[in-house]
C-alpha positions as MATLAB code, in Angstrom:
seq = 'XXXXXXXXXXXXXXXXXXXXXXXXXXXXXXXXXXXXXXXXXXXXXXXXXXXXXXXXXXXXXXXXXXXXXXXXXXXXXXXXXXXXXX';
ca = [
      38.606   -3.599    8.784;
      40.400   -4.971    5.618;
      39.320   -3.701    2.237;
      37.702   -7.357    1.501;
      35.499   -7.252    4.154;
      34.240   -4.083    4.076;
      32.759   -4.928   -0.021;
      29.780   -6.623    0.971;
      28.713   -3.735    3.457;
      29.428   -0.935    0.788;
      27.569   -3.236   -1.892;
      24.421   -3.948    0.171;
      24.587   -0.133    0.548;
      25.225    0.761   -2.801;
      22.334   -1.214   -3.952;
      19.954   -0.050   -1.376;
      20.587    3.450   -2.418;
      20.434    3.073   -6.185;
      16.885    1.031   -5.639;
      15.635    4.053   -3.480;
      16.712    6.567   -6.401;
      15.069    4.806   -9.311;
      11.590    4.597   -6.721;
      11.781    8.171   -6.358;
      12.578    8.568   -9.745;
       9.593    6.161  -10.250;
       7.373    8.154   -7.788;
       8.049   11.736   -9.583;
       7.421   10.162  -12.979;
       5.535   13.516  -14.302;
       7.595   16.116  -13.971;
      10.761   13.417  -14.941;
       8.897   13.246  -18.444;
       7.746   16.888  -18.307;
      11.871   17.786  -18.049;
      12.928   16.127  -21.042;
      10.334   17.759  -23.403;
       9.889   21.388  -24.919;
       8.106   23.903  -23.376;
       4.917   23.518  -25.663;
       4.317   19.542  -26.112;
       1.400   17.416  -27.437;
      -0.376   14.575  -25.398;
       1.407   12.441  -27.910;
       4.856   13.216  -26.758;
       4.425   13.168  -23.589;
       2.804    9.472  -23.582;
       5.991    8.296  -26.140;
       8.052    9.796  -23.452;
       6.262    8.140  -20.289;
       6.237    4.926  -21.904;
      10.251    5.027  -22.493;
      10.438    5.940  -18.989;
       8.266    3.593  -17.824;
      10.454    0.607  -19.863;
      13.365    1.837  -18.622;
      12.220    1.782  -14.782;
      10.879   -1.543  -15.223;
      13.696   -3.227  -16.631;
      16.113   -1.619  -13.942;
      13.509   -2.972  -11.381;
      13.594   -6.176  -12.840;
      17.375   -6.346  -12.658;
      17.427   -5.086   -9.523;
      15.519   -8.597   -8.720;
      18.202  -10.606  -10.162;
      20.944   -8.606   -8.410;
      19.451   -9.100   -4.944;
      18.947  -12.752   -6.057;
      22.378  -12.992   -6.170;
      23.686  -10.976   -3.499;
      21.051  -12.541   -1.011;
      21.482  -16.036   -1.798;
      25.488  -15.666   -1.217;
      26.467  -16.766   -4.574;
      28.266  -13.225   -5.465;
      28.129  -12.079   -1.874;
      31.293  -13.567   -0.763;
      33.320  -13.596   -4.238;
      35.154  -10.388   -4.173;
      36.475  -10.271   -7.368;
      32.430  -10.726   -8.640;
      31.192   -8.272   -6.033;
      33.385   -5.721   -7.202;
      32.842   -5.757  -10.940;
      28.860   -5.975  -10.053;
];
């Protein structure tokens, strides 16, 4: 199997496994947001800090749409040079 062909295999799976990390990541939200903050925090901080993880899940979600747009309806599937940059 030539380098070429195996991209699309390695992308698919690639992609698969970064979309199951950021739904974990997604799924163990709390202690995520409980990580990044001092020992003794305020309700405050920790709802600043949920709601910048929240953003940043959602907008990696919604890219993750575009990018299986793409990669499903063959338009980068098949271009190597794209599916290797993406």
């Amino acid at each position: 199997m030539s380098a070429i062909s195996s991209l699309v295999p390695a992308r698919f799976l690639t992609i698969t496994a970064h979309l199951v990390i950021v739904i974990t990541i997604f799924w163990s939200r709390e202690n995520n947001v409980k990580a990044c903050l001092p020992l003794e925090f305020t309700p405050e901080q920790y709802d600043t800090e949920d709601k910048k993880l929240v953003v940043a899940l959602a907008v990696t979600l919604g890219l993750f749409v575009i990018e299986l747009a793409g990669f499903f309806s063959g338009v980068s599937m098949f271009n190597s040079t794209q599916g290797l940059l993406s």
